[in-house]
Structure formats: structure tokens, C-alpha cells
N, CA, C and O atoms as a Tripos MOL2 file, in Angstrom:
@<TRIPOS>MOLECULE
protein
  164   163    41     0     0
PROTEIN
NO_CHARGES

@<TRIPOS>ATOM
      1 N          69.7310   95.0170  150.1390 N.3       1 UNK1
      2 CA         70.4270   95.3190  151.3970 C.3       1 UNK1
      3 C          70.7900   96.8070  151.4380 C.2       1 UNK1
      4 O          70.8730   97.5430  152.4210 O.2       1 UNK1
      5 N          70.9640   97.0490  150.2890 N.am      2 UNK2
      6 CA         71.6820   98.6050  150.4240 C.3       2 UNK2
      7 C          70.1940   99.3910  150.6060 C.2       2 UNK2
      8 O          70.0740  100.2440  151.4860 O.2       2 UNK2
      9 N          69.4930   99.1750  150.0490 N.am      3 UNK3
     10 CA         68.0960  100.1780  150.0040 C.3       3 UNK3
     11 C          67.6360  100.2150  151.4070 C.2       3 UNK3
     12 O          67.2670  101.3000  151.8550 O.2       3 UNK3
     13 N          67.6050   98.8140  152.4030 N.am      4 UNK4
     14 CA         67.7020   99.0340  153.4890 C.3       4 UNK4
     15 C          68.4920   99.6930  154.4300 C.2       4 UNK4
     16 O          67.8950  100.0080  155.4590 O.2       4 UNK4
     17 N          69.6970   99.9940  154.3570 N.am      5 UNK5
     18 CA         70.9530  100.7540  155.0820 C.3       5 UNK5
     19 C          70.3020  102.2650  155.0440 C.2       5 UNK5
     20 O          69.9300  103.0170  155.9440 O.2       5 UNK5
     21 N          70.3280  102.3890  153.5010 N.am      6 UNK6
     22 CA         70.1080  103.9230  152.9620 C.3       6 UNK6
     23 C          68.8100  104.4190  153.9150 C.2       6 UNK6
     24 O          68.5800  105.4470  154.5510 O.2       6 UNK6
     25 N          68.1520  103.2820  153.7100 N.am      7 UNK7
     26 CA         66.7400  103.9010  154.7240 C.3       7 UNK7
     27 C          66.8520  104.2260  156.0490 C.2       7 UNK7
     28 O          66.2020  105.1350  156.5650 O.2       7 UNK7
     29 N          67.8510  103.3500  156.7840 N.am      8 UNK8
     30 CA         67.5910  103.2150  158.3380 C.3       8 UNK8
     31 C          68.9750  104.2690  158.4880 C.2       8 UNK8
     32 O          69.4050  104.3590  159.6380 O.2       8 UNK8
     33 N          69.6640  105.0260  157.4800 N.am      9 UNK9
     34 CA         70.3240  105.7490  157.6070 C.3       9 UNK9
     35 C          70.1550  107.2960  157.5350 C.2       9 UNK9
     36 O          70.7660  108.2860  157.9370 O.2       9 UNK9
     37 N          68.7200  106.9410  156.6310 N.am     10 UNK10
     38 CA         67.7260  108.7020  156.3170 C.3      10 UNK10
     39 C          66.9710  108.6250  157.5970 C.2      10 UNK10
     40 O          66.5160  109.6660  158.0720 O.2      10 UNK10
     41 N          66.8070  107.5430  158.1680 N.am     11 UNK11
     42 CA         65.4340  107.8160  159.3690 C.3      11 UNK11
     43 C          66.6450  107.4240  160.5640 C.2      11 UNK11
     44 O          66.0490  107.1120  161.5950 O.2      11 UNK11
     45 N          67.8510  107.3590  160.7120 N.am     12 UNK12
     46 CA         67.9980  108.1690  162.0640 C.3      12 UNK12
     47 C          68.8450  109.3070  162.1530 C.2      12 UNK12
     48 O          69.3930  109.7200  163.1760 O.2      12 UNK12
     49 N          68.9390  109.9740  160.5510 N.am     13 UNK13
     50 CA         69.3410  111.2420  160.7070 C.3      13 UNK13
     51 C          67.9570  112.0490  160.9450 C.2      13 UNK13
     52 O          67.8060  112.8730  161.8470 O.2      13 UNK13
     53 N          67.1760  111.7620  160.1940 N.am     14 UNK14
     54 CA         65.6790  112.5870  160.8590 C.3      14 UNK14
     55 C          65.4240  112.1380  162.2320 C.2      14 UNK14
     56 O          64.8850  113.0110  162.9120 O.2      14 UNK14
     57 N          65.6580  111.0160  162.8480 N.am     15 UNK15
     58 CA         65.7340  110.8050  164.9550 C.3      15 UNK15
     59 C          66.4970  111.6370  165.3640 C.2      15 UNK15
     60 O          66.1100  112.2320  166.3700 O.2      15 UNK15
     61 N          67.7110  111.9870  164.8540 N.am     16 UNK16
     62 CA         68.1800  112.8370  165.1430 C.3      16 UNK16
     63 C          68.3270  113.7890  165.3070 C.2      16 UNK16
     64 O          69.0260  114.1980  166.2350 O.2      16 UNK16
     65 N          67.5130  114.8060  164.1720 N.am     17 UNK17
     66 CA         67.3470  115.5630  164.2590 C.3      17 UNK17
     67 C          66.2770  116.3120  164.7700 C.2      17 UNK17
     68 O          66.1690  117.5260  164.9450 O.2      17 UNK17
     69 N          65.1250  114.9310  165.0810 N.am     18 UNK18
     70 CA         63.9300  114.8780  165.9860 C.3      18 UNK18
     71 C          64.2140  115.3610  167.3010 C.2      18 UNK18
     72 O          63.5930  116.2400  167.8990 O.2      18 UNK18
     73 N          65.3010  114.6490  167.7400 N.am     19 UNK19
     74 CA         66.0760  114.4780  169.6120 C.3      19 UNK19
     75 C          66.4330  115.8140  169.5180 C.2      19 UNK19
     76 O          66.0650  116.4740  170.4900 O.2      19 UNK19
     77 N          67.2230  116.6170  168.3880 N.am     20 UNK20
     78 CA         68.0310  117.7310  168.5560 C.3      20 UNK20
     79 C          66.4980  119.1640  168.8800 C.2      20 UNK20
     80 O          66.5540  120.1040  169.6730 O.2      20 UNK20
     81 N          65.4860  118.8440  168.0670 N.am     21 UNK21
     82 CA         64.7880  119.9140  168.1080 C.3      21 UNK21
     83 C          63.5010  119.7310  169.6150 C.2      21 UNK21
     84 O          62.6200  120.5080  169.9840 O.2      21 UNK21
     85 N          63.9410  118.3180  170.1800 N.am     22 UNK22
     86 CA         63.1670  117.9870  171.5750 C.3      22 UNK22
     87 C          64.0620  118.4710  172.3740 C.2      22 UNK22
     88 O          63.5980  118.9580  173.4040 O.2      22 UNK22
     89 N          65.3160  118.5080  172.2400 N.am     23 UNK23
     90 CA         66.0940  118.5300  173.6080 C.3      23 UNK23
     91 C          66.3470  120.4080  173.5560 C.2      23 UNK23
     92 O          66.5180  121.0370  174.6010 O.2      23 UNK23
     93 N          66.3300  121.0530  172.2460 N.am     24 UNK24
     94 CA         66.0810  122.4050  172.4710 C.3      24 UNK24
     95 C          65.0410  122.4990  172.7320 C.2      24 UNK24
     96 O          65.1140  123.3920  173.5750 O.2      24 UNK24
     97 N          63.8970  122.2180  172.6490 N.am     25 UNK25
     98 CA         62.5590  123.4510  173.5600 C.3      25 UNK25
     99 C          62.3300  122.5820  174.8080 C.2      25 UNK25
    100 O          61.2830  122.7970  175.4190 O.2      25 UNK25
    101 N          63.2280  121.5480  175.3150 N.am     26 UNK26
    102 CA         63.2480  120.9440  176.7240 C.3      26 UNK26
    103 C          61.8280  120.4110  176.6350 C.2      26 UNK26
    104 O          61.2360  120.8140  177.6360 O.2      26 UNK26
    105 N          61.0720  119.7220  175.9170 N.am     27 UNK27
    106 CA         60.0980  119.0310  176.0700 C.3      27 UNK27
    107 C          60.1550  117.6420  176.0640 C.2      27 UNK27
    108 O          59.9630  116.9100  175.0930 O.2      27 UNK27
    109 N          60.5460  117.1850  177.6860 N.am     28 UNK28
    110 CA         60.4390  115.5440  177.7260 C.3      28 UNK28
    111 C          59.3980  115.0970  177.8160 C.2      28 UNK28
    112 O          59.3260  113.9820  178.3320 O.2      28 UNK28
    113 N          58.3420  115.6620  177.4290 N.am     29 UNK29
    114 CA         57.4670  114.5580  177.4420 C.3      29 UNK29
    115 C          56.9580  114.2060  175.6620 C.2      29 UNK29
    116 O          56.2410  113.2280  175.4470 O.2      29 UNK29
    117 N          57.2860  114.8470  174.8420 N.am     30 UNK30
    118 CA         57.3480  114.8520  173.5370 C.3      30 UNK30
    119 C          58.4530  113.7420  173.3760 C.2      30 UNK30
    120 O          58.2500  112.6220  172.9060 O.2      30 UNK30
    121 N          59.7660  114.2740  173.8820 N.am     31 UNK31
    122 CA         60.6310  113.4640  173.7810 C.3      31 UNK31
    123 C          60.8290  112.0160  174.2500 C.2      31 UNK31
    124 O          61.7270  111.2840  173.8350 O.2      31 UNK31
    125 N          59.7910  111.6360  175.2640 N.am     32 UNK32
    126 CA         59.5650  110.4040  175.5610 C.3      32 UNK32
    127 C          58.1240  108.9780  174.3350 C.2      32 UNK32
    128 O          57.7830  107.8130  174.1280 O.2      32 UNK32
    129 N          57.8780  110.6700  173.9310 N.am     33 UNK33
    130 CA         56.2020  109.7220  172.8910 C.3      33 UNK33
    131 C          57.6570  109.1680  171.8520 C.2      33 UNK33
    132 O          57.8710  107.9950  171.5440 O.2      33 UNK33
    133 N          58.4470  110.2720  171.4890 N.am     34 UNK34
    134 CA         59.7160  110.0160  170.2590 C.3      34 UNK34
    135 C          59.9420  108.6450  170.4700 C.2      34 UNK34
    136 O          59.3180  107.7370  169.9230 O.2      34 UNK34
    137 N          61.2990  108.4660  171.6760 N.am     35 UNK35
    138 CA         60.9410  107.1430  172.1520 C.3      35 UNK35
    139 C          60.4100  105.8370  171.8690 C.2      35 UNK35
    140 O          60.8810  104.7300  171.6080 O.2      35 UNK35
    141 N          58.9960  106.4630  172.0440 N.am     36 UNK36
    142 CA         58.1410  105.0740  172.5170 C.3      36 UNK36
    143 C          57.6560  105.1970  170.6960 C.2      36 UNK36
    144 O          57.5600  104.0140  170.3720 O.2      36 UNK36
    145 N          57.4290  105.7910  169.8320 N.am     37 UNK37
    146 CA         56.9720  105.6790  168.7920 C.3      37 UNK37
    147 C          58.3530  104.7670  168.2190 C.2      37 UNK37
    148 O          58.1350  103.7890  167.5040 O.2      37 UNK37
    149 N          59.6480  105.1150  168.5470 N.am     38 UNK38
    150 CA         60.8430  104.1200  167.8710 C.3      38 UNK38
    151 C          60.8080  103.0410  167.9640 C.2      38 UNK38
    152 O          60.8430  102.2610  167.0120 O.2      38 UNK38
    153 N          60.7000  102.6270  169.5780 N.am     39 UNK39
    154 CA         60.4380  101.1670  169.5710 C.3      39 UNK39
    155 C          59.0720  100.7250  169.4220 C.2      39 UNK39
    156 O          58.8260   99.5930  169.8390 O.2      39 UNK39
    157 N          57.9260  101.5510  168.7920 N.am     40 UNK40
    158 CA         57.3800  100.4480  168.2630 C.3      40 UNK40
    159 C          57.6750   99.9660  166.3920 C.2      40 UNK40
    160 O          57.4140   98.8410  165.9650 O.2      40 UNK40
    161 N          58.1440  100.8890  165.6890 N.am     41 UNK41
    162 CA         58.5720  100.3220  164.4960 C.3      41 UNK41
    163 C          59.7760   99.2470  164.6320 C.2      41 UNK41
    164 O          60.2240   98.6910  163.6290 O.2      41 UNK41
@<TRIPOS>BOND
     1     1     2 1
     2     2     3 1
     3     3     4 2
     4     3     5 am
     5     5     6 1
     6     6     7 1
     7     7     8 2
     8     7     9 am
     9     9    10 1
    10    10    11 1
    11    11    12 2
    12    11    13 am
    13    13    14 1
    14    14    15 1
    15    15    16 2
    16    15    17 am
    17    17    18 1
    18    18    19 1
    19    19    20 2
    20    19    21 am
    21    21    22 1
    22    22    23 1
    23    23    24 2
    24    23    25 am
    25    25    26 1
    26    26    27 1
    27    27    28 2
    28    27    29 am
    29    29    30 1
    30    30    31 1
    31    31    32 2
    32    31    33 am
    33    33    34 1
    34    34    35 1
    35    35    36 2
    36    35    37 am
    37    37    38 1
    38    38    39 1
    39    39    40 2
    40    39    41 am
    41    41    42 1
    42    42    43 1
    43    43    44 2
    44    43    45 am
    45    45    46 1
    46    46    47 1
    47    47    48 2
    48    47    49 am
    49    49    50 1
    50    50    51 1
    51    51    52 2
    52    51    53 am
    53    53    54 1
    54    54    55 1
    55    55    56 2
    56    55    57 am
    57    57    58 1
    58    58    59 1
    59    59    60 2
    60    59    61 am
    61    61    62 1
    62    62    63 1
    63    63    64 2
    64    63    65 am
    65    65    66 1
    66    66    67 1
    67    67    68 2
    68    67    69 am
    69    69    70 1
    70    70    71 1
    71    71    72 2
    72    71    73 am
    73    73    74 1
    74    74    75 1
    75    75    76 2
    76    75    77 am
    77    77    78 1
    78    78    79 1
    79    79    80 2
    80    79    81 am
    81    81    82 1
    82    82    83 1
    83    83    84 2
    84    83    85 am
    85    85    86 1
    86    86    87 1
    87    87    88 2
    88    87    89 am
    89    89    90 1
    90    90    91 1
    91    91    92 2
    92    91    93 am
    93    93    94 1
    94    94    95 1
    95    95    96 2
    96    95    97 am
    97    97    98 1
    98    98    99 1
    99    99   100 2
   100    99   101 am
   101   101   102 1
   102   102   103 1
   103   103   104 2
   104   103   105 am
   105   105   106 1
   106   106   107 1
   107   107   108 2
   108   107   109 am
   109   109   110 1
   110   110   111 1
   111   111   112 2
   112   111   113 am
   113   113   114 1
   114   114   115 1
   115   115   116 2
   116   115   117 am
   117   117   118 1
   118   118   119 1
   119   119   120 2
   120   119   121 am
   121   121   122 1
   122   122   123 1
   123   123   124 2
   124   123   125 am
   125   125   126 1
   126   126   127 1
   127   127   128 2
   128   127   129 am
   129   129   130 1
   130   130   131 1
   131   131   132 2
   132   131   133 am
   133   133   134 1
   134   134   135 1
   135   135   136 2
   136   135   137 am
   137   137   138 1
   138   138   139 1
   139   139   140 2
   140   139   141 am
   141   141   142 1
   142   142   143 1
   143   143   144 2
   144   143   145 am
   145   145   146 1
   146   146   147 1
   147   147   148 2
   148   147   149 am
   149   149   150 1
   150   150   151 1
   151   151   152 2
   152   151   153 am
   153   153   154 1
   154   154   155 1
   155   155   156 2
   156   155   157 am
   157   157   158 1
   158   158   159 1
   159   159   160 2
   160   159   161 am
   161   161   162 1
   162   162   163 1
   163   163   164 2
@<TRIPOS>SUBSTRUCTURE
     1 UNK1         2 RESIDUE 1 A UNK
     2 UNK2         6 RESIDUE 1 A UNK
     3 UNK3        10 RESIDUE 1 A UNK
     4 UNK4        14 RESIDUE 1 A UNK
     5 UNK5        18 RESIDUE 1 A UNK
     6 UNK6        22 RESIDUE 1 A UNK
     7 UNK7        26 RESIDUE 1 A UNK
     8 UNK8        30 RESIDUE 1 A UNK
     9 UNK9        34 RESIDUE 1 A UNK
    10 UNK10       38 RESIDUE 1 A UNK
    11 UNK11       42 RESIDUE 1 A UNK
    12 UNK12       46 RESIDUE 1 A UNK
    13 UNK13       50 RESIDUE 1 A UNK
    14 UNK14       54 RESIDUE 1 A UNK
    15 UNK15       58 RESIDUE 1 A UNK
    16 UNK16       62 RESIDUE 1 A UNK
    17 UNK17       66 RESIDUE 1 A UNK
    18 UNK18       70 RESIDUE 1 A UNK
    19 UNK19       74 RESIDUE 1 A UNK
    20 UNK20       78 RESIDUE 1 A UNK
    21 UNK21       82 RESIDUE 1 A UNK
    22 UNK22       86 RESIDUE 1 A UNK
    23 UNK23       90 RESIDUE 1 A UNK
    24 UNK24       94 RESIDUE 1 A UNK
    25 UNK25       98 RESIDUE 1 A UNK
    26 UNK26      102 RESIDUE 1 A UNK
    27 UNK27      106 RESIDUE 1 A UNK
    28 UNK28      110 RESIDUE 1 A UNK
    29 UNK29      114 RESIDUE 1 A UNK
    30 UNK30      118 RESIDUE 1 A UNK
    31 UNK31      122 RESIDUE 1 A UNK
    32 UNK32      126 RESIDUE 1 A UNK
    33 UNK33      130 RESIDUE 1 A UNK
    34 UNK34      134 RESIDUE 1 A UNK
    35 UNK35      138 RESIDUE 1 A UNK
    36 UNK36      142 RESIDUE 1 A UNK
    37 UNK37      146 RESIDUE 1 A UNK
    38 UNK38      150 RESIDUE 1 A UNK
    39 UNK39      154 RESIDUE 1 A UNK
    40 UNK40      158 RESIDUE 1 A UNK
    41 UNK41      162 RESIDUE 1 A UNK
């Protein structure tokens, strides 16, 4: 359980920091593939 937390806790500080470096160069359409690549995992 914990190895799972730890994980889904490293991968949405990297979403995060995904969103932070989409929403500086204003590219929504990058920021929409982001998105759609999340909900498919």
C-alpha cells in the first residue's frame, strides 16, 4: 500500500509540475494531450 501512495504521490508532483510548465508557455493544446494522457492511465 505504501509503495503505491509513494508512487501516485511522485507522479502527481511530476502532473504538476507538467501543468506548471504548460500553463507558463500558454500551450493548451499540449495541455489538453496532458489531460487526456491522465485519464487514460
Amino acid at each position: 500500500i505504501y509503495s503505491v501512495l509513494a508512487r501516485r504521490f511522485i507522479f502527481l508532483k511530476y502532473l504538476c509540475f507538467c501543468i506548471d510548465s504548460q500553463v507558463r508557455s500558454q500551450d493548451s493544446r499540449s495541455y489538453e494531450e496532458l489531460f487526456r494522457s491522465l485519464s487514460m492511465t
